[in-house]
C-alpha positions in Angstrom: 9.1 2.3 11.7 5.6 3.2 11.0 2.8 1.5 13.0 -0.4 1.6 11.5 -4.3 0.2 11.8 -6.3 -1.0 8.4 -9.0 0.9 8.5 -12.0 0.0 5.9 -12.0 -3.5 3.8 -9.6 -2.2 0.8 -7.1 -4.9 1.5 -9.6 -8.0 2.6 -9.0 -10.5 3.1 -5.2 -10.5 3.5 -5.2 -7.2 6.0 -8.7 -7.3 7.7 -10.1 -3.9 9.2 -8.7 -3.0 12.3 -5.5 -5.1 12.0 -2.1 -3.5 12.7 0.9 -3.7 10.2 4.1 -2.0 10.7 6.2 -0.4 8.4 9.7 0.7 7.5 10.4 4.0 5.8 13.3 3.3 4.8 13.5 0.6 1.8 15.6 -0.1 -1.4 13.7 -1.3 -3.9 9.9 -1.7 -4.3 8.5 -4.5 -6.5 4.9 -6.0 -7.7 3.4 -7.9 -4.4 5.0 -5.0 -1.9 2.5 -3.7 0.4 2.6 0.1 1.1 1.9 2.8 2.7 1.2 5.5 0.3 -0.3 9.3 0.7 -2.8 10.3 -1.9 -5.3 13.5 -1.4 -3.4 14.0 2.0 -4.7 10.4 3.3 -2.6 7.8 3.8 -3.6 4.2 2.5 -2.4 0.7 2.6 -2.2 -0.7 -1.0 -0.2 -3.7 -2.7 2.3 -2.5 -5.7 0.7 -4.3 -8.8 3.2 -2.7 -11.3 6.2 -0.6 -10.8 7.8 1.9 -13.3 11.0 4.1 -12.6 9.5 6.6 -9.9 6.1 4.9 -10.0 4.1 2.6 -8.8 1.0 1.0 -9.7 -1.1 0.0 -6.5 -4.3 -2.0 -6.3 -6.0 -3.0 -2.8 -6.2 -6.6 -2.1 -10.2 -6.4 -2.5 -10.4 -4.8 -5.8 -14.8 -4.2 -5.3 -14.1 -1.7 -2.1 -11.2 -0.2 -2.9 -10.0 3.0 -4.7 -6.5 2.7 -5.7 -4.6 3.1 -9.2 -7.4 2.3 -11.4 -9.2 5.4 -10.1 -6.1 8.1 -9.5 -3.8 6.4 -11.9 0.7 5.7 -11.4 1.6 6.9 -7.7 4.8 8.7 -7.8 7.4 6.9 -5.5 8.6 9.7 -3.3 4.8 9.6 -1.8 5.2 6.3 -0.5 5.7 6.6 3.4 6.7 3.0 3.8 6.9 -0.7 2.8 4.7 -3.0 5.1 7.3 -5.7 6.8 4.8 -7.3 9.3 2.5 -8.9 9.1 4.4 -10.8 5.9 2.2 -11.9 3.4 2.7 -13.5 -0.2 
């Protein structure tokens, strides 16, 4: 289990800045809606899967207008997502 805090206002409203989520690493399938913990430029961030694609997924944060995410650094390969967010759940 990963145990994290949102840091910035990527994924606002949903996941508001200094709110903690907690994560499993280990997960079968990922599919569009799934929140995640992904590393990109050796920083991890908290995105939700839009799209996925064998071994890639395409993640967007929550508050599109202040956050970078697929639509700046493109398909995420799968095996650099840390985890899939189980708590808080939200649809």
């Amino acid at each position: 289990m990963l145990l994290r805090q949102i840091v910035g206002r990527s994924m606002h409203p949903h996941f508001p800045e200094g709110k903690v989520v907690i994560a499993n690493g280990w997960f079968r399938r990922l599919q569009p809606r799934d929140v995640v913990i992904i590393m990109h430029d050796g920083i991890e961030k908290i995105k939700r899967i839009e799209q996925v694609r064998p071994r890639e997924v395409y993640v967007l944060g929550d508050n599109v207008e202040a956050s970078t995410d697929s639509r700046d650094f493109g398909w995420i390969a799968s095996e650099l997502i840390r985890g899939k967010v189980v708590w808080p759940r939200i649809d």
